[in-house]
VEXDREN-2710 file (C-alpha; in Angstrom, 1 decimal):
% VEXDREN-2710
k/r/px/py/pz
1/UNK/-75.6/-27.3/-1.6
2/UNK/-72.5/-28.8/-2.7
3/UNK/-72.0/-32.7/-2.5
4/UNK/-71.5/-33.3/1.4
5/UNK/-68.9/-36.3/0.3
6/UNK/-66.4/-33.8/-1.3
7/UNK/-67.2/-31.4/1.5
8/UNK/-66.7/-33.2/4.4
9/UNK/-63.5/-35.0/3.6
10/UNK/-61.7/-31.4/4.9
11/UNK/-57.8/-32.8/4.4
12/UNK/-57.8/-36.1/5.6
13/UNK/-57.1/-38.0/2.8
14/UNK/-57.2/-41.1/4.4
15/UNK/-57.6/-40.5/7.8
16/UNK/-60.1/-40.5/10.3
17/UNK/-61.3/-37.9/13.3
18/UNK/-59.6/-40.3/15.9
19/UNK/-56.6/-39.3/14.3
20/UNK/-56.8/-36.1/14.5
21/UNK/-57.9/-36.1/18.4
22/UNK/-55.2/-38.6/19.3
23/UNK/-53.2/-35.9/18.1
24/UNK/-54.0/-33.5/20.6
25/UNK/-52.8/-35.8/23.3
26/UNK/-49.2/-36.8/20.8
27/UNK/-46.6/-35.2/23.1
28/UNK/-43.8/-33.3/21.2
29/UNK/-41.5/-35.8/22.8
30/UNK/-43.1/-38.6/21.5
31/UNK/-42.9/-36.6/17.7
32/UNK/-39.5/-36.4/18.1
33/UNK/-38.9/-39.7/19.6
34/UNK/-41.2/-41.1/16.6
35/UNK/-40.2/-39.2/13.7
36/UNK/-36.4/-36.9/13.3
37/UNK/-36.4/-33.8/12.9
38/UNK/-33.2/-31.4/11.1
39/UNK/-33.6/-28.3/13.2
40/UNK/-31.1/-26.1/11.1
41/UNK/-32.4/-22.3/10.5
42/UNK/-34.4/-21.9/7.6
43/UNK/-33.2/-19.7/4.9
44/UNK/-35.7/-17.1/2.7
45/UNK/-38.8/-19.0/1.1
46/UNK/-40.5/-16.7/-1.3
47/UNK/-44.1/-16.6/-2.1
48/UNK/-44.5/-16.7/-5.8
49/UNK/-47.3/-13.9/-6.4
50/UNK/-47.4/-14.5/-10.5
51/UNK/-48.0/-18.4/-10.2
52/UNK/-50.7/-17.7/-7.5
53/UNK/-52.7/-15.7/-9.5
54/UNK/-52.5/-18.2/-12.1
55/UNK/-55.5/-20.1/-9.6
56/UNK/-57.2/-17.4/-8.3
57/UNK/-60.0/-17.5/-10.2
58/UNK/-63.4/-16.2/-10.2
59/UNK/-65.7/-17.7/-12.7
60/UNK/-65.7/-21.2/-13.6
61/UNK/-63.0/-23.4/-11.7
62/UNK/-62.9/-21.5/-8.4
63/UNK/-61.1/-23.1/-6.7
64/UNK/-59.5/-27.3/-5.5
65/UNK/-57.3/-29.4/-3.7
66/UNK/-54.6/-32.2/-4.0
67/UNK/-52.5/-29.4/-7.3
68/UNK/-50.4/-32.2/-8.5
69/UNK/-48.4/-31.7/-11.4
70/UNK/-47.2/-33.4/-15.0
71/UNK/-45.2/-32.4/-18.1
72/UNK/-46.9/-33.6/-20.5
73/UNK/-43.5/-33.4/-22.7
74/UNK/-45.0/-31.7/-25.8
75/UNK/-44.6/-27.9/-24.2
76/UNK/-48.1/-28.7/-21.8
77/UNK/-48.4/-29.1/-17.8
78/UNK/-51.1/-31.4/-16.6
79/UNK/-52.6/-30.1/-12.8
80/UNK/-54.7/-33.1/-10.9
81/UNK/-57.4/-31.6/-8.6
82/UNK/-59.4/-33.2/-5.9
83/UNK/-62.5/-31.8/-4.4
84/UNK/-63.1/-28.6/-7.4
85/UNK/-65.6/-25.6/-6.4
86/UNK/-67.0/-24.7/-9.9
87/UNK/-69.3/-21.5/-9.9
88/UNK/-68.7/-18.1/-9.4
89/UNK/-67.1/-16.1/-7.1
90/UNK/-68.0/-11.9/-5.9
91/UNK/-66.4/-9.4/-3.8
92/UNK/-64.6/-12.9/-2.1
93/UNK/-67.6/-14.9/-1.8
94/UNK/-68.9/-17.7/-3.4
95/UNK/-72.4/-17.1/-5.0
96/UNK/-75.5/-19.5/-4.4
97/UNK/-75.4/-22.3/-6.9
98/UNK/-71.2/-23.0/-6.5
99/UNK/-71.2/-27.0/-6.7
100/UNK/-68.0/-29.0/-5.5
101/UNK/-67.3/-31.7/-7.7
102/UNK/-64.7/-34.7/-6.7
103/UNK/-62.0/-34.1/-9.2
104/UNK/-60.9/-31.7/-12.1
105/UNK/-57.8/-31.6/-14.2
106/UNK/-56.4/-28.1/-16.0
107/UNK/-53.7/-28.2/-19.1
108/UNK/-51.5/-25.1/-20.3
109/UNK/-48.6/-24.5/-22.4
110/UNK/-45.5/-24.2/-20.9
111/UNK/-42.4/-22.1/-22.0
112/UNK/-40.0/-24.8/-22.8
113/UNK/-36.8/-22.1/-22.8
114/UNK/-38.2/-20.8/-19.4
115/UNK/-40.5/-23.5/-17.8
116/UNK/-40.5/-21.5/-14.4
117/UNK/-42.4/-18.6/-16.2
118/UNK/-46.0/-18.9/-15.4
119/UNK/-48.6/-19.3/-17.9
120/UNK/-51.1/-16.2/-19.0
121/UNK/-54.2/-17.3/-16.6
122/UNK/-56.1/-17.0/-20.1
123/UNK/-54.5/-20.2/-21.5
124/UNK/-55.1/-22.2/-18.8
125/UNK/-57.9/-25.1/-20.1
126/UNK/-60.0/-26.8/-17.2
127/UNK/-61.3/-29.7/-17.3
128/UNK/-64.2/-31.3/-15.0
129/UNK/-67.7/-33.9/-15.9
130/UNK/-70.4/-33.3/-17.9
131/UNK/-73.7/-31.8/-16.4
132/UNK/-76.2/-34.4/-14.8
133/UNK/-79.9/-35.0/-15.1
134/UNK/-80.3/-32.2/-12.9
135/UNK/-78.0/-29.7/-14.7
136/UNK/-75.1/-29.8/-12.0
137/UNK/-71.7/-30.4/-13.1
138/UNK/-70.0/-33.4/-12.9
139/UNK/-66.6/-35.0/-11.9
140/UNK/-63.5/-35.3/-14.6
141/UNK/-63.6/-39.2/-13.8
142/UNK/-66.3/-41.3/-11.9
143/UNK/-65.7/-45.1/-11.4
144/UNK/-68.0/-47.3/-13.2
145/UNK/-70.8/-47.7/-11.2
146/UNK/-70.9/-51.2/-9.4
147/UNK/-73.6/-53.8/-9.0
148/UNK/-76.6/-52.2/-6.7
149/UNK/-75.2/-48.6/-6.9
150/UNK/-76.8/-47.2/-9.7
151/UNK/-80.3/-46.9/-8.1
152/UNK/-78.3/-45.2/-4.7
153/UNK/-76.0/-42.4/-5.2
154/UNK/-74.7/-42.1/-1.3
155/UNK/-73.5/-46.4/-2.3
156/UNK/-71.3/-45.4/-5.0
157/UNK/-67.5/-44.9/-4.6
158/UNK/-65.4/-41.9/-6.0
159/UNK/-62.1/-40.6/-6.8
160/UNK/-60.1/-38.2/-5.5
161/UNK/-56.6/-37.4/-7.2
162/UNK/-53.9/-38.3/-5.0
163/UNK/-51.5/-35.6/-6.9
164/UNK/-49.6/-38.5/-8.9
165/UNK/-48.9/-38.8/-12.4
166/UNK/-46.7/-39.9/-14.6
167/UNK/-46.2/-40.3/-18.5
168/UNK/-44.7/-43.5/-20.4
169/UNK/-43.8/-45.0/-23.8
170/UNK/-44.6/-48.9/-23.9
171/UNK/-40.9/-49.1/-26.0
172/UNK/-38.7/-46.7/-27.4
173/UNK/-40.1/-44.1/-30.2
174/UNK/-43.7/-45.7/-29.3
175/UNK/-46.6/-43.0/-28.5
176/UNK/-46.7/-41.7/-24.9
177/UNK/-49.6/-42.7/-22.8
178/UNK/-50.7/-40.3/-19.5
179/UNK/-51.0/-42.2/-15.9
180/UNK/-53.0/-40.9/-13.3
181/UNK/-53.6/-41.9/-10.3
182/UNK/-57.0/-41.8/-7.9
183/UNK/-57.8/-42.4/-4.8
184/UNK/-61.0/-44.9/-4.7
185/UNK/-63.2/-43.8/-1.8
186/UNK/-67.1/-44.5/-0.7
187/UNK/-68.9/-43.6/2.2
188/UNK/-68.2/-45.5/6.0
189/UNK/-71.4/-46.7/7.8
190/UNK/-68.9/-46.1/10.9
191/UNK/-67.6/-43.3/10.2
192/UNK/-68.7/-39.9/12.5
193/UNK/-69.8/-36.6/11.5
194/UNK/-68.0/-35.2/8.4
195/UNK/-65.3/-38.2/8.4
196/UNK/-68.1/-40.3/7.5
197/UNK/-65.9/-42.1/4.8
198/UNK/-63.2/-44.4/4.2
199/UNK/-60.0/-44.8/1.4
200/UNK/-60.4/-48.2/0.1
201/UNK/-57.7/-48.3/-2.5
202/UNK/-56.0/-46.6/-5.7
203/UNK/-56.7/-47.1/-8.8
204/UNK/-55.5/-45.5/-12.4
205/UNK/-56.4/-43.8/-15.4
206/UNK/-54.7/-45.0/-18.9
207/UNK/-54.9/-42.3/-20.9
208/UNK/-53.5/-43.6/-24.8
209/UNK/-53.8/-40.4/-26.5
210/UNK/-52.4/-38.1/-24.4
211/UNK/-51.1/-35.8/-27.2
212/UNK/-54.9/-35.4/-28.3
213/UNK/-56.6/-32.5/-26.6
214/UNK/-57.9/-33.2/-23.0
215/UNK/-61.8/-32.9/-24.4
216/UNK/-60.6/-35.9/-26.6
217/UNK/-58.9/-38.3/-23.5
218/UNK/-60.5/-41.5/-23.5
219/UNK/-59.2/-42.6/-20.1
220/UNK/-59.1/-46.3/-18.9
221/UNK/-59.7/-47.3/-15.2
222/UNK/-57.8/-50.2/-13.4
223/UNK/-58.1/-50.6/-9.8
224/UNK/-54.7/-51.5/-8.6
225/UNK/-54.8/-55.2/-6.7
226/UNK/-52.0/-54.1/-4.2
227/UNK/-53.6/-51.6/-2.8
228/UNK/-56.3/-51.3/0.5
229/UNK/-56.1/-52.7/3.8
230/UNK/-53.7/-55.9/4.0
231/UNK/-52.5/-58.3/6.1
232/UNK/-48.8/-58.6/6.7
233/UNK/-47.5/-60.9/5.5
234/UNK/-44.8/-61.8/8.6
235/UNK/-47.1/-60.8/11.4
236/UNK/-51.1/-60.6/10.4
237/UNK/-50.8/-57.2/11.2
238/UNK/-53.5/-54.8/9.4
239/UNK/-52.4/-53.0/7.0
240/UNK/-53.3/-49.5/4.7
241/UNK/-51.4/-49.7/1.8
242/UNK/-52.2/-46.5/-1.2
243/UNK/-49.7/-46.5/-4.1
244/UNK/-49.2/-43.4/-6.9
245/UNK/-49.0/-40.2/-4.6
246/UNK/-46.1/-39.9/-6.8
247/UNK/-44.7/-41.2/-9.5
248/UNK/-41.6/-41.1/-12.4
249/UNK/-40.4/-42.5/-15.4
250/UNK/-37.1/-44.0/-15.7
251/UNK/-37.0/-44.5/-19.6
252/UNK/-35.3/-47.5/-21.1
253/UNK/-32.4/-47.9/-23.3
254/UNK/-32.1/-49.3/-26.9
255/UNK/-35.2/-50.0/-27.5
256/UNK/-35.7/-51.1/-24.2
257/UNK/-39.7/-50.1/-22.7
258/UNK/-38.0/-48.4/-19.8
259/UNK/-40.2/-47.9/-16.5
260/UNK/-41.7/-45.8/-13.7
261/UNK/-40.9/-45.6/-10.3
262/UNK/-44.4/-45.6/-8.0
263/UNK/-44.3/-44.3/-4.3
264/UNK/-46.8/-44.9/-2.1
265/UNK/-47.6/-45.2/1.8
266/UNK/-47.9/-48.3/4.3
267/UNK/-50.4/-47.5/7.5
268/UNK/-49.9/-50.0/10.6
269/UNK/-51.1/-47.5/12.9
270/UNK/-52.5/-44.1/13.9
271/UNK/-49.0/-42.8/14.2
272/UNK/-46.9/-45.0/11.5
273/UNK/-47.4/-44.3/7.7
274/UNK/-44.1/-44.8/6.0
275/UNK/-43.1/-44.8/2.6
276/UNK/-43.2/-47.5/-0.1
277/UNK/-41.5/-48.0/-3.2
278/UNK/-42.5/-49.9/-6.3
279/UNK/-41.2/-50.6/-10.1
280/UNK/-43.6/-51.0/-12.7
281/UNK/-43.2/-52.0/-16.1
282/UNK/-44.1/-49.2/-18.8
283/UNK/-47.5/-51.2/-19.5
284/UNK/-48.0/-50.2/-16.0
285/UNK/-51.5/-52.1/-15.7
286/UNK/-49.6/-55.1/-15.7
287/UNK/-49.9/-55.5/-11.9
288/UNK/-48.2/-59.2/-11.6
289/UNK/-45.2/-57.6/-12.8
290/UNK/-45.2/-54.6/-10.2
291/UNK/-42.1/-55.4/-8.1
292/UNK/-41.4/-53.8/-4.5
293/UNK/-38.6/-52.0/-2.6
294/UNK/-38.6/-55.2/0.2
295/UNK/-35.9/-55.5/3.0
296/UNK/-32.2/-55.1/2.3
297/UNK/-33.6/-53.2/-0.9
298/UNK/-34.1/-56.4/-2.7
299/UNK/-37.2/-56.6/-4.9
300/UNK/-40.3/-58.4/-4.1
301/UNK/-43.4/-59.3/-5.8
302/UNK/-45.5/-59.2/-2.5
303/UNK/-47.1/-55.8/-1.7
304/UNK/-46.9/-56.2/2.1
305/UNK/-43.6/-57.5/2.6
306/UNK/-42.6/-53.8/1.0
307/UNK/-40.4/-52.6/3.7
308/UNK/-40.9/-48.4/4.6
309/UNK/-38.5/-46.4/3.0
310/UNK/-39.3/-43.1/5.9
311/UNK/-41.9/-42.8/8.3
312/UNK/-43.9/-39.8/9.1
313/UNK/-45.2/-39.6/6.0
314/UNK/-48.5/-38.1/5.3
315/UNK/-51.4/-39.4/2.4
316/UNK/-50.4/-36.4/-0.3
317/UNK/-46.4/-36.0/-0.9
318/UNK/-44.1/-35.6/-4.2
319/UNK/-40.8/-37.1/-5.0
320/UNK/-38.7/-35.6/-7.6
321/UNK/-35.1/-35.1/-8.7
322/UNK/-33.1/-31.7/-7.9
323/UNK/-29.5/-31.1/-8.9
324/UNK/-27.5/-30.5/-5.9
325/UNK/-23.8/-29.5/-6.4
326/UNK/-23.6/-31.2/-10.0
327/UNK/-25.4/-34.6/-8.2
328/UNK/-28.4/-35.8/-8.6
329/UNK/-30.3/-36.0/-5.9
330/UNK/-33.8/-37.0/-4.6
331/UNK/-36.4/-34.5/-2.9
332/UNK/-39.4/-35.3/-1.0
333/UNK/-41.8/-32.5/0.1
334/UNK/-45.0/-33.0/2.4
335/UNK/-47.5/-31.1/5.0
336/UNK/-46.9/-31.7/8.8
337/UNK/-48.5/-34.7/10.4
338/UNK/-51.8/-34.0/12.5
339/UNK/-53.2/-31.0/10.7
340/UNK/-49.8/-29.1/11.6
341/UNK/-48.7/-25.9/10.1
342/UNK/-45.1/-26.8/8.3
343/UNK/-44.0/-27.8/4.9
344/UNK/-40.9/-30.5/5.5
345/UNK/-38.5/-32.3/2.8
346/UNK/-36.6/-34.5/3.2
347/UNK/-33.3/-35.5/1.0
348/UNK/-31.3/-39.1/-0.5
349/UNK/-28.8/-40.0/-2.7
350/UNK/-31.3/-42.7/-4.6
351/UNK/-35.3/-43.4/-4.4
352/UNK/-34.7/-46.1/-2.0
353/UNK/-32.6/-44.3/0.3
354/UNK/-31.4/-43.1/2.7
355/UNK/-33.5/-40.6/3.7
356/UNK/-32.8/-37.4/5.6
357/UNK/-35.0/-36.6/8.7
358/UNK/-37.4/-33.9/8.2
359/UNK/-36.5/-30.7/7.2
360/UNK/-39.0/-27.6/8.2
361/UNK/-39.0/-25.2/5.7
362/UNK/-41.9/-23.0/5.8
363/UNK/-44.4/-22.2/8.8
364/UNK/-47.9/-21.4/6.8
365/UNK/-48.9/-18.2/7.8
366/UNK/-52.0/-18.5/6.5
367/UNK/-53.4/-21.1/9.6
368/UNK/-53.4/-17.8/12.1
369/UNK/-55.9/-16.3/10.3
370/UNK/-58.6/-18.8/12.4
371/UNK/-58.3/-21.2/14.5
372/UNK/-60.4/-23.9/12.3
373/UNK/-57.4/-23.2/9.5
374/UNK/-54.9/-25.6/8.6
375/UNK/-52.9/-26.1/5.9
376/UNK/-51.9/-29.7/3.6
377/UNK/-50.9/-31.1/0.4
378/UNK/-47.7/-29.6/0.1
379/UNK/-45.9/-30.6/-3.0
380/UNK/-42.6/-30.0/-5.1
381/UNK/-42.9/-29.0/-8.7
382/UNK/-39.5/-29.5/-10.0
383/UNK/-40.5/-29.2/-13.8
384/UNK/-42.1/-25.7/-13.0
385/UNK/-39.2/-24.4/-10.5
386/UNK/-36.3/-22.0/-11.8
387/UNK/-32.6/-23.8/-11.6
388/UNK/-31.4/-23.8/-8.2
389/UNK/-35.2/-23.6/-6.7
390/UNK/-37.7/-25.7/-5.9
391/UNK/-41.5/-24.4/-6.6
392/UNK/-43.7/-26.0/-4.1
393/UNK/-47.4/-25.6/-3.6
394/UNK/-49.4/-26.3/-0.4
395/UNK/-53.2/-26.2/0.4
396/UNK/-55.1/-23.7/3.3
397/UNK/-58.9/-25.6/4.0
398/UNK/-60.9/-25.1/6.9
399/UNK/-63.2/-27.2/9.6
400/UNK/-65.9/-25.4/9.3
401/UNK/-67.6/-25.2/5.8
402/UNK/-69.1/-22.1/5.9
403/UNK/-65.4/-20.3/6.0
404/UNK/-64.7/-22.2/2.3
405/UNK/-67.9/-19.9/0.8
406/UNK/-67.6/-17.0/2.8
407/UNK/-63.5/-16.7/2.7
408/UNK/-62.2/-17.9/-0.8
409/UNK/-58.6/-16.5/-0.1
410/UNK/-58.1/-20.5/1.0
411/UNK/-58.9/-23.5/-0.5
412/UNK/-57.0/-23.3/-3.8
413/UNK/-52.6/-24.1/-4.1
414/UNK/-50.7/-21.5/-2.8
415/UNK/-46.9/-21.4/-4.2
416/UNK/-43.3/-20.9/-2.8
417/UNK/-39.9/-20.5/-4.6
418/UNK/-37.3/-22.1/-2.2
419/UNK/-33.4/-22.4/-2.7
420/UNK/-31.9/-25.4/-2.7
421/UNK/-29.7/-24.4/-0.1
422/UNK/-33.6/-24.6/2.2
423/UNK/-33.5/-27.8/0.8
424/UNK/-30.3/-29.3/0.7
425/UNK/-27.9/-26.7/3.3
426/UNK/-25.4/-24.7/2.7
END
């Protein structure tokens, strides 16, 4: 039986079964009261049939969550996972002895003429942990194991990719090091039923030798000191604050170390996670120096007193850049709060602001299938999607485990060409 940690976390993320119940009784006027909605007709979304057969897979890496993405910029893509099925798969079922294991990674060459083109499924490289005493595979990263966990496995924390990644030169003509980011989560005492655990902050992996082959990574693990449940600084409220669900670079100038933008969310309540901002020096594990998008967009070195940049934000998202009628502009895509059914973006002239109110641009079919469906994790792939289109990818899980080894149609990224004119109007 696969690890009941990876199993049970379903799409939360970060949240909790109370959240999902107290959704049942959210009113749509409170939604729209809450969080703005653009209403305008959608246009044609396409489903991409070549890229989605790039994951359908039966043998091996079968399947995973969270389908972030990186250019590596050396003519490779980097895809983060979260909870991976490895095993094998027959006439759509998984076959006794499939494991789930709490992260995987995958690496293929990209067409650097044609970078929409997807890759031949045959030189796609995955990546997961090394086989345990007992001959089960392992995660791609695992935290150190702290004091009193190593003689109880149900005590120790794991990681979960949170779909951000990001890769950076210290100064300029310098080798480029590979930042990843992780959810760190462990089990709650409190928790009920199969939400029986808890997000307890983010923390990275330095990799230094990215251009090496993944087998050859030596990652480096920091836990990131802003992150976790906080206090406000202004009002003692409680506080969930997660940093790297995405993340860029904004490289320097003449000889300058550049940096990266960080984005993250801030949870004050079962209905309020907003969006953060922060900019991090190119030696990103230099935390004191992490400054954040505060009020008035002035810069701050205190976490908490980061201001939200959009609320109705959900725990996986991606921000990118899209060129919009020879501007630049800034594109957010994420799921629908609640377990819904949609895939929203939003739209601003700079990171900070100001952004549009949701956008609905796809309804996921695949959630009528059954009731216990529901779909998350949407994200934009901008280094991936042809000019004048944005690829996006979302996720299709289900409530009830026995439909993720009996139907493995779900529970692996599902892709979408959409226009820019879906994203940005006509």
């Amino acid at each position: 039986m696969a690890s009941d940690r990876g199993l049970n976390r379903l799409s939360v993320r970060g949240s909790a079964a109370w959240l999902a119940l107290l959704a049942l009784s959210f009113a749509s006027k409170d939604r729209a009261r809450c969080y703005a909605e653009d209403t305008r007709p959608i246009s044609q979304v396409t489903p991409d049939s070549e890229w989605n057969a790039v994951f359908d897979r039966a043998d091996g890496w079968t399947g995973a969550d969270a389908a972030g993405s990186v250019d590596l910029g050396d003519g490779r893509t980097l895809w983060m996972f979260g909870d991976t099925w490895i095993g094998k798969i027959r006439d759509g079922k998984r076959l006794p002895g499939a494991r789930m294991v709490n992260n995987s990674i995958a690496v293929h060459p990209t067409d650097r003429a044609q970078p929409w083109r997807p890759p031949d499924p045959r030189s796609v490289r995955f990546f997961w942990g090394p086989l345990d005493k007992e001959g089960q595979p392992t995660a791609w990263l695992i935290p150190p194991i702290g004091p009193g966990q190593a003689e109880n496995r149900d005590r120790r924390d794991w990681f979960w990719a949170t779909g951000g990644g990001v890769v950076v030169s210290q100064e300029k003509g310098a080798d480029r090091r590979l930042i990843v980011f992780l959810f760190r989560t462990r089990r709650d005492p409190d928790g009920k039923g199969v939400w029986n655990f808890a997000t307890v902050g983010t923390s990275l992996a330095v990799i230094d030798n990215v251009s090496d082959s993944p087998e050859r990574w030596r990652p480096r693990i920091f836990d990131i000191p802003n992150a976790g449940t906080r206090k406000d600084r202004r009002d003692g409220q409680s506080l969930e604050i997660l940093w790297g669900m995405s993340a860029m670079a904004q490289p320097g100038t003449s000889g300058d170390a550049g940096r990266a933008l960080v984005f993250g969310t801030r949870k004050s309540g079962p209905f309020e996670m907003g969006l953060l901002m922060a900019r991090v020096p190119a030696e990103i594990e230099r935390f004191g120096d992490w400054r954040f998008v505060g009020e008035s967009n002035n810069f701050t070195s205190v976490s908490t007193a980061a201001r939200p940049l959009a609320n109705g934000l959900v725990s996986e998202f991606s921000i990118e850049q899209m060129h919009n009628r020879g501007r630049q502009m800034w594109v957010l895509v994420q799921s629908e709060p609640f377990l819904g059914k949609r895939i929203f973006v939003r739209t601003a002239p700079q990171p900070e602001g100001p952004w549009s109110p949701r956008r609905e641009i796809y309804s996921v079919p695949d959630v009528a299938k059954n009731r216990a469906y529901f779909t998350y994790a949407a994200k934009g792939h901008a280094a991936l999607s042809r000019p004048g289109e944005l690829l996006v990818t979302y996720l299709v899980n289900s409530q009830n485990f026995g439909d993720l080894m009996s139907d493995t149609t779900i529970y692996h990224p599902k892709f979408l060409r959409v226009p820019a004119t879906v994203i940005f109007g006509k």
